[in-house]
N, C-alpha and C positions, 0 to 999 in steps of 0.2 A: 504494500500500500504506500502511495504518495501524495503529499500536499501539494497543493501548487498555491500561490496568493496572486487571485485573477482580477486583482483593480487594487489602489490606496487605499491605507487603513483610512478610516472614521476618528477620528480624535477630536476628545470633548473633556467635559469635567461634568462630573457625578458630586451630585448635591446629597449630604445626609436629611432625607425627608421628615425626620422626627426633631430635626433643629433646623430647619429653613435659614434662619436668619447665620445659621454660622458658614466661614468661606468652603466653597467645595475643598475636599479632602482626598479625592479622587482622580486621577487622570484615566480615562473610558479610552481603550483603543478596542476599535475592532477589526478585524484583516476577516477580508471573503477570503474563503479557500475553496479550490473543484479537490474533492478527493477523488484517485483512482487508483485501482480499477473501483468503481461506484461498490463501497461495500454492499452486503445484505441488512448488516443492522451496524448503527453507527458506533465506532471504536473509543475506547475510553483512549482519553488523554490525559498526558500532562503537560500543561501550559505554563511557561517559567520565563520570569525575566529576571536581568542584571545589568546593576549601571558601572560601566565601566570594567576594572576586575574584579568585582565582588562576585562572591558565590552568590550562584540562580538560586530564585526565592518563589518554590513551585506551587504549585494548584494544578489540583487534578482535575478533570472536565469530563463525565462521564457523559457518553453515546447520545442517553435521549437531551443533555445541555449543550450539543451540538446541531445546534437551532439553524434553518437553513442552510451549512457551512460555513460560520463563522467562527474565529476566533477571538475568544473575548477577555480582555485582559484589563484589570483594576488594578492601578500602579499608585502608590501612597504619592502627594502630590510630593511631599519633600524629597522619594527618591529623583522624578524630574529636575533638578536643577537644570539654569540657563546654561549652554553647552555641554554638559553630560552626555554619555555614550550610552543608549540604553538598547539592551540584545532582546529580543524577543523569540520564543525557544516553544517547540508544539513535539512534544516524543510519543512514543509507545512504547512502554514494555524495553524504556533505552534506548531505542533507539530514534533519534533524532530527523524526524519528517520535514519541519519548516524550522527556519532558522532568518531571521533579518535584524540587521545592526542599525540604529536611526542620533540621528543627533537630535537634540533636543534643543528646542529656541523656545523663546513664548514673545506674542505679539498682543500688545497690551497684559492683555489676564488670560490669554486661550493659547494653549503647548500646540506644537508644529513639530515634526516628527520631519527631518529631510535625511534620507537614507542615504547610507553610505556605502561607496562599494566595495 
């Protein structure tokens, strides 16, 4: 099985709904992926990021929270710092399906994500 990531992630920030009035806490990335070959029923993952050379800091994503093919990733807003290197990591079972490296900027109050090759 392999991932492909078939358009730009979705980058946003995720608000704690139980305290509105405090700043988001959250940086939302989402990356579309086509899996292939199209499994029969959708594959647990692990979904992991890391900024810079820090050790990956994982969440596991089980088949049916693999919502249309996406991958979904809640990053603490203070791992993002301005210019930071942030890895973005999709495994199974260890072995590593999608992999992409992004720099991190923010314009005004909202993170931009420009990859690196």
């Amino acid at each position: 099985m392999r991932l492909f990531q078939i358009d730009s992630p979705v980058v946003g920030l995720s608000t704690n709904l139980s305290i509105p009035e405090e700043p988001p806490g959250f940086v939302k990335v989402d990356v579309p992926v086509r899996i292939e070959p199209p499994p029969k029923r959708l594959p647990r993952l692990t979904l992991a990021y890391s900024l810079g050379s820090e050790d990956a800091v994982p969440r596991v994503l089980e088949g049916s929270k693999l919502v249309h093919n996406w991958l979904w990733f809640s990053i603490p807003r203070e791992h993002c710092p301005e210019g930071g290197c942030l890895t973005l990591y999709a495994d199974m079972d260890g072995t590593v399906l999608w992999q992409k490296s992004y720099r991190v900027r923010w314009k005004q109050s909202m993170p931009i994500l420009d990859e690196l090759s």
